[in-house]
C-alpha positions, 0 to 999 in steps of 0.5 A: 082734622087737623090744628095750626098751632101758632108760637110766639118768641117768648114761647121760643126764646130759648133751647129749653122754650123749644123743649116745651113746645115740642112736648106740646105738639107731640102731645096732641098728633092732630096739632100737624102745622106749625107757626113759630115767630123769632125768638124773643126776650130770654130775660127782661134786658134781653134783646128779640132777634127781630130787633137785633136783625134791624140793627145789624142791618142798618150798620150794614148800610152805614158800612159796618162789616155784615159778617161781625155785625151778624155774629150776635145774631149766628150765636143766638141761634147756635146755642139753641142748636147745640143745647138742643144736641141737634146736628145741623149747621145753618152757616150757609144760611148766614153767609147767604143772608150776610150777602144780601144785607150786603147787597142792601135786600131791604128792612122787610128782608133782614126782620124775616130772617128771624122767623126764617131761621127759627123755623129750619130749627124747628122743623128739623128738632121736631122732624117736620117739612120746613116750608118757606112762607115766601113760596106760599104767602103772596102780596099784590103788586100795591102791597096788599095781602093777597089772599086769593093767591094765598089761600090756593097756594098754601093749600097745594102745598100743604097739601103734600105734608103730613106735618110742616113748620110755616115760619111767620111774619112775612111772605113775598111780593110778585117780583120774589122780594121779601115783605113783612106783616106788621108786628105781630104779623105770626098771628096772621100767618097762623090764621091764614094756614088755618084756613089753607088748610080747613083747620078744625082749631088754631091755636095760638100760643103765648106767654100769658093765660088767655085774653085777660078782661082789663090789661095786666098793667093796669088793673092787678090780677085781671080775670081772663076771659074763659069764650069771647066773640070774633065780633068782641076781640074785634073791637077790643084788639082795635081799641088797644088789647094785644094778646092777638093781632087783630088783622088775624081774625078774619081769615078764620072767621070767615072760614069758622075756624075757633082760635084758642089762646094758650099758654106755653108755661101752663099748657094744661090750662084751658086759656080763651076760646075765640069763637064765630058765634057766642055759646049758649046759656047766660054769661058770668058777666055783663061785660067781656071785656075793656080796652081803650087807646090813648092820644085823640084830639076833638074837633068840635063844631058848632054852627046854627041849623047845621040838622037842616044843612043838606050836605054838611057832613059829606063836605067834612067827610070829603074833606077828610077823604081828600086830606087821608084822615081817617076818624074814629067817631063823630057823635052829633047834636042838633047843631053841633058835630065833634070829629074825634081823630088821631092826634098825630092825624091832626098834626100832620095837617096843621091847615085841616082845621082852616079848610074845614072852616073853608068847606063849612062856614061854622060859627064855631070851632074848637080844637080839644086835645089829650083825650082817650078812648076806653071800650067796654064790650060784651054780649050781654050787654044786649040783653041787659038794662041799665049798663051804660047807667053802671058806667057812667055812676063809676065814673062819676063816683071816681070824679071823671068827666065823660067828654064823649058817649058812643054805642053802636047799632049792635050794643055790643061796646060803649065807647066813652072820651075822657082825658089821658089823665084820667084813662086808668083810672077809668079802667079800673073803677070800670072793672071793679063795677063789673068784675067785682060788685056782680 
């Protein structure tokens, strides 16, 4: 069997960051197929490749000279070639790319350029086959992911290799033309080779531990999650947590296919294990993990006998339908119903709130802005009582007025509405219930 191995551009950033994930994958022969992104930030001023190949694309088509405006770009790459004592001379690839920005091939052609290029580098510095993602990777004509094509694709082709570099982020439409992922669209390469392939494990590898419980930035020193669920890093990557992209999990969930998190400054450290289903015996915690997003409005409605209404609510949704707004949550009483939804949502659409009163007659309505949403997820939360109580007294404790309270069906996360102002400190209080008095 064999893994995927995934690299992020912290983890190529440099000639020495190569040496270290060359010495990674020679160290395990299973680890055959791999997925590196651009290179990223050196240093903290530094610039990622994928920014400067946006620049230099827009001075390109404001008029500026295509061969002078790349040449930051041509260096970048020739001093890892030549730190790395490597023989080979991407010139041709840059005269080709310096012509088609020339020749305006697009945003999504220009970013691609930067996982394009550092994967000829890779392959050739660890003498693996380089494989083009536009020959296997597909989207369909209305620019969805096709899968389908992909997967049967991807497997023919790799089927031929013993060891291939994929390069990440992009792939191609039916015409031949360049599309991107959106950011951090590796990952979701990563995944679908894993699948091609039948992978036994993906690997995904970054600059930091493992999937931390609370981001870094907010609670110091968090601990990192040793298993977590599909389930769970579903609803914490949606709400916020970005160790992985979260449309990367479901071609290998589907397939079954574990992920490990990795980090490639501390490759002996085991990282976080992301899997189908959860392991036996008893979790260390109650909880996972907490993620949460800020910037959400409430659009709370009030009319009398609304329970008895038949059709109320599918005339808001059909509303919503027809306007493209999408909502996150819609708690309910008995006569009141709250929509809480993106507040750039809400901005594009100044008259949402004069059609809802058009379609529903309400008594009331109110508009409440700057909340946030906090996620508190875990499978053993399922099994245990009197979690939602150890929330709700942290946040009272910490004075923080909960304006909304939602638990799916599952009861694997509690989402709780607060304001924007009160957002880490929500965190924190919650971490230190859970993580830290258990």
């Amino acid at each position: 069997m064999a893994k995927v191995v995934k690299f992020g551009g912290s983890s190529l950033a440099d000639a020495n960051q190569f040496r270290k994930v060359a010495e990674i994958i020679r160290s395990d022969k299973e680890r055959r197929y791999v997925v590196p992104s651009a290179p990223g930030k050196r240093f903290s001023d530094d610039t990622k490749v994928t920014d400067m190949l946006y620049k230099c694309y827009d001075e390109v088509c404001a008029g500026a000279n295509a061969v002078a405006s790349f040449l930051p770009i041509a260096e970048r790459y020739n001093g890892i070639i030549s730190d790395l004592g490597l023989t080979i001379s991407l010139d041709s690839e840059f005269e080709e790319i310096t012509e088609n920005f020339t020749r305006r091939a697009g945003r999504d052609y220009a970013a691609s350029r930067g996982e394009y290029l550092n994967g000829i580098i890779l392959a050739n510095y660890l003498g693996f086959n380089f494989v083009d993602a536009a020959k296997g990777i597909f989207f369909k004509p209305n620019g969805e992911f096709d899968a389908e094509l992909t997967d049967a694709t991807l497997a023919s082709i790799l089927e031929g290799y013993d060891c291939a570099v994929i390069p990440g982020f992009y792939g191609a439409n039916p015409d031949g033309s360049i599309r991107t992922f959106s950011r951090g669209g590796s990952d979701f390469t990563g995944s679908v080779v894993a699948k091609a392939i039948g992978a036994e494990m993906y690997e995904n590898w970054t600059d930091v531990p493992g999937f931390a419980v609370a981001d870094p930035r907010i609670v110091k020193d968090p601990e990192f999650i040793d298993v977590i669920t599909y389930r769970e890093l579903r609803e914490l990557s949606y709400m916020g947590a970005t160790v992985l992209h979260q449309d990367a999990i479901f071609p290998v969930r589907n397939a079954k296919i574990p992920i490990n998190i990795k980090n490639t400054n501390d490759p002996a450290a085991k990282g976080t294990m992301i899997v189908p289903e959860a392991p036996d015996g008893k979790n260390e915690h109650i909880i996972t993990g907490i993620a949460g997003k800020k910037n959400f409005s409430a659009v709370a409605i009030e009319k009398d006998e609304m329970n008895g209404e038949i059709g109320f609510l599918r005339r808001i949704l059909t509303l919503m339908d027809v306007e493209k707004i999408n909502f996150e949550h819609i708690p309910t009483g008995i006569d009141t119903m709250t929509l809480i939804i993106d507040s750039d949502d809400l901005k594009a659409h100044p008259n949402f709130v004069e059609r809802v009163k058009e379609v529903s007659n309400p008594n009331h309505i109110e508009i409440e802005e700057h909340l946030a949403l906090i996620a508190v997820v875990g499978r053993g939360m399922k099994a245990t009582k009197g979690t939602a109580t150890r929330i709700f007294a942290a946040l009272s404790h910490a004075n923080i007025n909960i304006k909304m309270i939602d638990q799916g069906s599952s009861e694997l996360n509690i989402i709780i509405g607060i304001r924007e102002e009160d957002f880490d400190e929500a965190i924190r209080v919650i971490y230190n219930m859970f993580m830290l008095q258990e």
